[in-house]
MMTF fields as JSON, N, C-alpha, C and O atoms, coordinates in Angstrom:
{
  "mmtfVersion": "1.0.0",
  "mmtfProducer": "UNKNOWN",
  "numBonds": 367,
  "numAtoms": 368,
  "numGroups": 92,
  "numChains": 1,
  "numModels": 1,
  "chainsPerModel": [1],
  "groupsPerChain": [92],
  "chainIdList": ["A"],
  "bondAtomList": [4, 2, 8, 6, 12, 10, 16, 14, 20, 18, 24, 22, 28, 26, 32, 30, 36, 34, 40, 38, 44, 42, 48, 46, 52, 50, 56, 54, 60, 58, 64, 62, 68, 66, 72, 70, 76, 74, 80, 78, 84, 82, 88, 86, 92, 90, 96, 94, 100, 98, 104, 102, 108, 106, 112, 110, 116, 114, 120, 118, 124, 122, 128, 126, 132, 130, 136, 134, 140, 138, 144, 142, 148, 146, 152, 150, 156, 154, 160, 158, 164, 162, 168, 166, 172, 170, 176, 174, 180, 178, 184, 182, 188, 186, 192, 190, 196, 194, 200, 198, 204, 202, 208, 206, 212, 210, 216, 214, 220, 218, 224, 222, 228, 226, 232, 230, 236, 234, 240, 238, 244, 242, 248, 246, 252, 250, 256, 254, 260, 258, 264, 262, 268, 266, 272, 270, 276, 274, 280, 278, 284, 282, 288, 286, 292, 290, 296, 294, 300, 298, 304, 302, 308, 306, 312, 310, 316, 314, 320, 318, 324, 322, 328, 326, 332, 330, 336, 334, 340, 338, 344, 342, 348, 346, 352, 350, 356, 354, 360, 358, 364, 362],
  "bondOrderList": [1, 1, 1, 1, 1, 1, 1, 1, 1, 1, 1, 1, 1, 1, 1, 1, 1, 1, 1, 1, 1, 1, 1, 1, 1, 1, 1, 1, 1, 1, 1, 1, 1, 1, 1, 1, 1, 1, 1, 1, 1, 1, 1, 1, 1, 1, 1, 1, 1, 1, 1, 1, 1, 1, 1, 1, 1, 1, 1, 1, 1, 1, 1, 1, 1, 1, 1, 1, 1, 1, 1, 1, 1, 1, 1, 1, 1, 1, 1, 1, 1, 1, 1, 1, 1, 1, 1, 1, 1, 1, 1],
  "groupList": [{"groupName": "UNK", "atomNameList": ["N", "CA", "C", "O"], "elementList": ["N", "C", "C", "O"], "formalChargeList": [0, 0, 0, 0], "bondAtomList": [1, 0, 2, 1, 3, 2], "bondOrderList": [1, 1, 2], "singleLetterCode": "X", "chemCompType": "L-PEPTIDE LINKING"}],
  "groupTypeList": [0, 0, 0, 0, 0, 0, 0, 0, 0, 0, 0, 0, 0, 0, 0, 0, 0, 0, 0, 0, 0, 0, 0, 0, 0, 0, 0, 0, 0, 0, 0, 0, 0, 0, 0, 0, 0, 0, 0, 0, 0, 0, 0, 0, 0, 0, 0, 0, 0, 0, 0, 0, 0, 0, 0, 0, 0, 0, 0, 0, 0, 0, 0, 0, 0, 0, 0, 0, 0, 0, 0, 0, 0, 0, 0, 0, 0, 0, 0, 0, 0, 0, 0, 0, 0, 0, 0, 0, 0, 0, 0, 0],
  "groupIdList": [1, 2, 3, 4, 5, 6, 7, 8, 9, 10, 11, 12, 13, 14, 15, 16, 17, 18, 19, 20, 21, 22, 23, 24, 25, 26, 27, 28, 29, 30, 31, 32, 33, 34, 35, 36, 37, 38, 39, 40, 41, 42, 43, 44, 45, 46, 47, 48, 49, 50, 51, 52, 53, 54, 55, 56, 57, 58, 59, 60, 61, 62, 63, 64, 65, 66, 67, 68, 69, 70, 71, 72, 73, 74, 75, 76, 77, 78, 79, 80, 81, 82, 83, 84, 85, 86, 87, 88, 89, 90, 91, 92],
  "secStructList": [7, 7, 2, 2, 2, 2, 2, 2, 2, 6, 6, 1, 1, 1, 7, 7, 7, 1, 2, 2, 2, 2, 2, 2, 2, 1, 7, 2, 2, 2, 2, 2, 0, 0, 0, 0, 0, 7, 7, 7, 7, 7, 6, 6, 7, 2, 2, 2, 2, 2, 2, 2, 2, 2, 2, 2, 2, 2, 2, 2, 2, 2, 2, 2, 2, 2, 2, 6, 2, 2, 2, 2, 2, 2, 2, 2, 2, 2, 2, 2, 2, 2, 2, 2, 2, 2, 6, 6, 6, 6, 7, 7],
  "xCoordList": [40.877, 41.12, 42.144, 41.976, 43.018, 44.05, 43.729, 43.225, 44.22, 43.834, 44.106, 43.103, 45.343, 44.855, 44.165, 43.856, 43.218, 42.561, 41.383, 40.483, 41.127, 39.704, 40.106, 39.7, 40.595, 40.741, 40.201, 39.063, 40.923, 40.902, 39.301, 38.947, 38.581, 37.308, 36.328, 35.185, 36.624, 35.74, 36.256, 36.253, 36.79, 37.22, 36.241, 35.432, 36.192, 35.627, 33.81, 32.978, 33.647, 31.857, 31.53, 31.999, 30.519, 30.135, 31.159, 32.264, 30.766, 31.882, 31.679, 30.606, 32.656, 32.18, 31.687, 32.016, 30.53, 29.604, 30.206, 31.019, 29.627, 30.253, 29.981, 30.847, 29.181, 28.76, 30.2, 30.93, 30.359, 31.247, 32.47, 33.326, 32.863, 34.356, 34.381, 35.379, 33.32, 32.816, 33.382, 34.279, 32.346, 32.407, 34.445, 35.146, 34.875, 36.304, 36.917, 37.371, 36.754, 37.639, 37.411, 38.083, 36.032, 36.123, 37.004, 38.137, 36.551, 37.352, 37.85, 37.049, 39.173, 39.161, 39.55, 39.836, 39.524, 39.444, 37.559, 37.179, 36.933, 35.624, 34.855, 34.077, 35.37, 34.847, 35.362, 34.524, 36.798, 37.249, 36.429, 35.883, 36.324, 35.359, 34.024, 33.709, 33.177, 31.819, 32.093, 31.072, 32.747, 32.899, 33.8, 33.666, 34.823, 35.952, 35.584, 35.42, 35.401, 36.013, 34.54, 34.517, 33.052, 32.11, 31.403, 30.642, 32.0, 31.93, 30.608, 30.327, 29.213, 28.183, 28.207, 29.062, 27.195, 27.148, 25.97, 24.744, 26.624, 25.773, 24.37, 24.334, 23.329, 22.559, 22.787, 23.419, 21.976, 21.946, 23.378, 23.756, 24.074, 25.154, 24.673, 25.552, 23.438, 23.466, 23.923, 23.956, 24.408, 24.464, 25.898, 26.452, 26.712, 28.378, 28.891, 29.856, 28.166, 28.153, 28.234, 29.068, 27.147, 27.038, 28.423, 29.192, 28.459, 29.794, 30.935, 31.532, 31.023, 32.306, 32.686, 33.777, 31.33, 30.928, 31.059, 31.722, 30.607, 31.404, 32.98, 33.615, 33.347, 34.506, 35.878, 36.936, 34.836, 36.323, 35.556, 36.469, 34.388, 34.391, 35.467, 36.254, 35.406, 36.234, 37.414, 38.079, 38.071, 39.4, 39.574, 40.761, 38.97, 39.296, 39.501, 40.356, 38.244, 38.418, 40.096, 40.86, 40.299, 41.349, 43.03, 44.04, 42.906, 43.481, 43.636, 44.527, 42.368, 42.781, 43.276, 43.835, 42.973, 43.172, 44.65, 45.22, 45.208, 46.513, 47.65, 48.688, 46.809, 47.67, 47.739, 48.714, 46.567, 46.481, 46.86, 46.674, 47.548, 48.278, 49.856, 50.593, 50.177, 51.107, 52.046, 53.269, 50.92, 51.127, 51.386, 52.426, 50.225, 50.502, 52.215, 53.055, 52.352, 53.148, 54.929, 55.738, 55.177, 55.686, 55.796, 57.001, 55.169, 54.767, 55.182, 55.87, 54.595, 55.578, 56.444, 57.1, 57.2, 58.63, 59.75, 60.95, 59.143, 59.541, 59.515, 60.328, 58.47, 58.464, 59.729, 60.528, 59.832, 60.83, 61.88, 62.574, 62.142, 63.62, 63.917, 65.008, 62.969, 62.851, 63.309, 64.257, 62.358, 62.658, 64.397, 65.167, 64.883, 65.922, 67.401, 68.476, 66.608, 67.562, 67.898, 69.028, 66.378, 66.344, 67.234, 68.223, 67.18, 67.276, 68.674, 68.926, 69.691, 71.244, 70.97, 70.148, 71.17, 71.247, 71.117, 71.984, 69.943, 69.787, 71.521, 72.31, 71.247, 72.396, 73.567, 74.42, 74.056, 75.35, 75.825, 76.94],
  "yCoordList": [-5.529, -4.624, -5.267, -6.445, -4.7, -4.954, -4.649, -3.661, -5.891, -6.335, -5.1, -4.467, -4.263, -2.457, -2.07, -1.108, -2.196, -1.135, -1.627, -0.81, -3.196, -3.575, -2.896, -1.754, -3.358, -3.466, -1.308, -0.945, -0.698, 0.439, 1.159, 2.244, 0.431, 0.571, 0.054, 0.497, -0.977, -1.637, -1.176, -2.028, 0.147, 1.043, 1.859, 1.995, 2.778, 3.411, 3.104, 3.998, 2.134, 1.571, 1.553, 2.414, 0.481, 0.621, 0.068, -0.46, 0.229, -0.796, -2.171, -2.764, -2.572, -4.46, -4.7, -4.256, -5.67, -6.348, -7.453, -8.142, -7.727, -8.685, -9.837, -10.588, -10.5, -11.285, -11.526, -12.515, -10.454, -10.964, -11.035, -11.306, -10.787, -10.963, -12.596, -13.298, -12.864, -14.076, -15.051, -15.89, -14.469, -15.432, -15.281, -16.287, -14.237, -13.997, -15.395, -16.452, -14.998, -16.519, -17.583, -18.52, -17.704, -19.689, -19.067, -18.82, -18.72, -19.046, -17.55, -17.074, -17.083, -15.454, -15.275, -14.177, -16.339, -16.879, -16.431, -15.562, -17.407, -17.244, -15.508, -14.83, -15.318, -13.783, -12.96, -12.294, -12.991, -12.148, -12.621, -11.703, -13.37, -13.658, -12.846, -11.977, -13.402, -12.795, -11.316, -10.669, -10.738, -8.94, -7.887, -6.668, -8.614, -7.881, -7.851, -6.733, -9.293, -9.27, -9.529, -9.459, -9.903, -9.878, -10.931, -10.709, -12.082, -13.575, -13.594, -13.121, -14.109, -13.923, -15.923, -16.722, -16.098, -17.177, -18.358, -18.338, -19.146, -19.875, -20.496, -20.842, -20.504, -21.127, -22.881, -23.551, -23.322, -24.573, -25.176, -26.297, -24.36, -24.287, -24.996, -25.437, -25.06, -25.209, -26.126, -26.146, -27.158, -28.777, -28.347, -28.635, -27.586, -27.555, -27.14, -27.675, -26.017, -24.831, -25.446, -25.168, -26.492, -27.527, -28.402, -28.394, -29.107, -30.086, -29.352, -29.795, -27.967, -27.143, -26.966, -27.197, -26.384, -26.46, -27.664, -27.417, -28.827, -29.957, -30.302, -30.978, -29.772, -30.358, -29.674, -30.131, -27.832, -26.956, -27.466, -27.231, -28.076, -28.309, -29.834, -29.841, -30.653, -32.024, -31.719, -32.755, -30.764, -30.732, -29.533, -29.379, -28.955, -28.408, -29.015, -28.647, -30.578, -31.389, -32.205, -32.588, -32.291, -32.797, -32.261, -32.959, -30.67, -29.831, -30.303, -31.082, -29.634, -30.125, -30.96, -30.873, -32.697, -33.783, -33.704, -34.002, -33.416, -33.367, -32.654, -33.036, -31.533, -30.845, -31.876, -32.626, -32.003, -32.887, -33.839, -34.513, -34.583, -35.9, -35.58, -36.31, -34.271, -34.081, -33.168, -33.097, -32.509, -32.486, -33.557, -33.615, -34.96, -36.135, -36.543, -37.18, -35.999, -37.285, -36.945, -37.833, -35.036, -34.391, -34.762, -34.887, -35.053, -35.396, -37.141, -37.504, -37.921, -39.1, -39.041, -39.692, -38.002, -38.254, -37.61, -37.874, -36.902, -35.781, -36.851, -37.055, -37.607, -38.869, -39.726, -39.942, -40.25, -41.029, -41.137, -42.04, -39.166, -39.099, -38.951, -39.37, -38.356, -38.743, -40.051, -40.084, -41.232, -42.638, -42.749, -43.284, -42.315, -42.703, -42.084, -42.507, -40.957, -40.247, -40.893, -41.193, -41.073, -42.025, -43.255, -43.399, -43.905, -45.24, -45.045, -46.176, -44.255, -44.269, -43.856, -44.674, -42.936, -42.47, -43.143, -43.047, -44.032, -44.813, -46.317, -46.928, -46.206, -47.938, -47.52, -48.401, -46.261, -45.815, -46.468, -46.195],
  "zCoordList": [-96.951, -95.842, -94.923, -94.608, -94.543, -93.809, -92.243, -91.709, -91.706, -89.84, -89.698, -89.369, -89.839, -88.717, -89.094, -88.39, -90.341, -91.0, -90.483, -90.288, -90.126, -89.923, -88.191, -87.975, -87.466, -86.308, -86.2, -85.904, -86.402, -86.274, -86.646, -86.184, -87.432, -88.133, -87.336, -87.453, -86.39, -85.433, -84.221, -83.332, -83.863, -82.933, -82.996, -82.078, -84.575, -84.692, -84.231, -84.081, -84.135, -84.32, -83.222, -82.478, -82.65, -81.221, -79.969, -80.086, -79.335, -78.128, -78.123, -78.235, -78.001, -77.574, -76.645, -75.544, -76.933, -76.081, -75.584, -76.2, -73.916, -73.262, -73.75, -73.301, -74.502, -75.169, -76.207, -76.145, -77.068, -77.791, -77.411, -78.253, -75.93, -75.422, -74.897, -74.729, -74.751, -74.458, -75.856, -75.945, -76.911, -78.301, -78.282, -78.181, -78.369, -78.396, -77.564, -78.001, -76.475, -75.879, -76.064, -75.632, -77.008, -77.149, -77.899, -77.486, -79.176, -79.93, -81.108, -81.912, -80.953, -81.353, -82.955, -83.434, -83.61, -84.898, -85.665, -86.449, -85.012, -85.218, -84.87, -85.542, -83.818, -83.554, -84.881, -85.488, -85.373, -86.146, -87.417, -88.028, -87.709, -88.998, -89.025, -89.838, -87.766, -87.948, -87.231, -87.461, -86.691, -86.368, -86.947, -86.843, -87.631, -88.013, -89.598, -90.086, -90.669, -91.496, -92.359, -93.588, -91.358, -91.597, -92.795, -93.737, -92.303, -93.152, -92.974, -91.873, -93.889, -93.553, -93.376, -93.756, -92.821, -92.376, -93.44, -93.325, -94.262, -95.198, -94.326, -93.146, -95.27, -94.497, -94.547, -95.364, -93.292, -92.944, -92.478, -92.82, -91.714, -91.449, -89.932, -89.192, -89.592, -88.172, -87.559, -86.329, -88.391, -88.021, -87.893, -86.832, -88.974, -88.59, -87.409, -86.863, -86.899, -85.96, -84.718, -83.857, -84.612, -83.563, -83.333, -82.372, -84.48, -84.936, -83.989, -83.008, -84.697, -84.104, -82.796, -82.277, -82.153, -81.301, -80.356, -79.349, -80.448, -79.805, -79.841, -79.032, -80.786, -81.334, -80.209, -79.776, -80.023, -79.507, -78.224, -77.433, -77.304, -76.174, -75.94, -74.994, -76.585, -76.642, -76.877, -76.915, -77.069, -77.232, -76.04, -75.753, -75.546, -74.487, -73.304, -72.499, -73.036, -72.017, -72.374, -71.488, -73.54, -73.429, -73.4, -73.49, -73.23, -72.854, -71.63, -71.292, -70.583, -69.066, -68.461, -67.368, -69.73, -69.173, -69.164, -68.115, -69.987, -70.668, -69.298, -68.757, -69.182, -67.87, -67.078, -67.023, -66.316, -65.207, -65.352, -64.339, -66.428, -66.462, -66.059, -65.396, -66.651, -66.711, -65.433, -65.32, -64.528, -63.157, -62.506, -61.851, -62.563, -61.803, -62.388, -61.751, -63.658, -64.254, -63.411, -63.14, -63.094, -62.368, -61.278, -61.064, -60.332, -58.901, -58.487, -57.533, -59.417, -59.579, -59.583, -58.77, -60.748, -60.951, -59.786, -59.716, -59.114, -57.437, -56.581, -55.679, -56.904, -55.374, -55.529, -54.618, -56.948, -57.396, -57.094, -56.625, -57.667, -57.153, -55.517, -55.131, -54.502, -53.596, -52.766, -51.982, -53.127, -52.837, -53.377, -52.579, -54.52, -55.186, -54.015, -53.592, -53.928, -52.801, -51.307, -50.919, -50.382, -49.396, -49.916, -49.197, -50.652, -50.237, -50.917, -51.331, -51.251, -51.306, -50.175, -49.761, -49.228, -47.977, -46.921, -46.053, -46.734, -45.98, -46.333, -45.612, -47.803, -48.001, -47.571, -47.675, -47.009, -46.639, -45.557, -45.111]
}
């Protein structure tokens, strides 16, 4: 079945639950599996699920960290050129 054809078919069905707009933003890979394309889920999977589950929270903290390094790393480099500016100005 082809993504318009699923997509258009899960139009047709119930409405989406806020729950699954939820599951959508961790992660909109995983939603399309279990709502769209209807991957059934092996058993004893629970230990992976978890795994995964840690895995997209640890790489999300390191998303943020990543920004926020990279704001500071911006803001250094503004002061820099700053100081770089003062201190020709001032050696005049």
């Amino acid at each position: 079945m082809s993504l318009r054809r699923a997509s258009r078919a899960r139009s047709e069905q119930a409405p989406i639950r806020v729950s699954e707009i939820g599951e959508y933003t961790y992660c909109s890979r995983a939603w399309w599996y279990k709502h769209v394309v209807k991957v059934p889920l092996p058993s004893g999977t629970t230990g992976r699920l978890a795994a995964g589950t840690r895995a997209h929270w640890r790489h999300g903290g390191w998303v943020v960290s990543s920004a926020r390094l990279r704001t500071i790393g911006f803001l250094l480099a503004a002061c820099g050129l700053a100081l770089l500016v003062l201190a020709l100005w001032i050696g005049r």
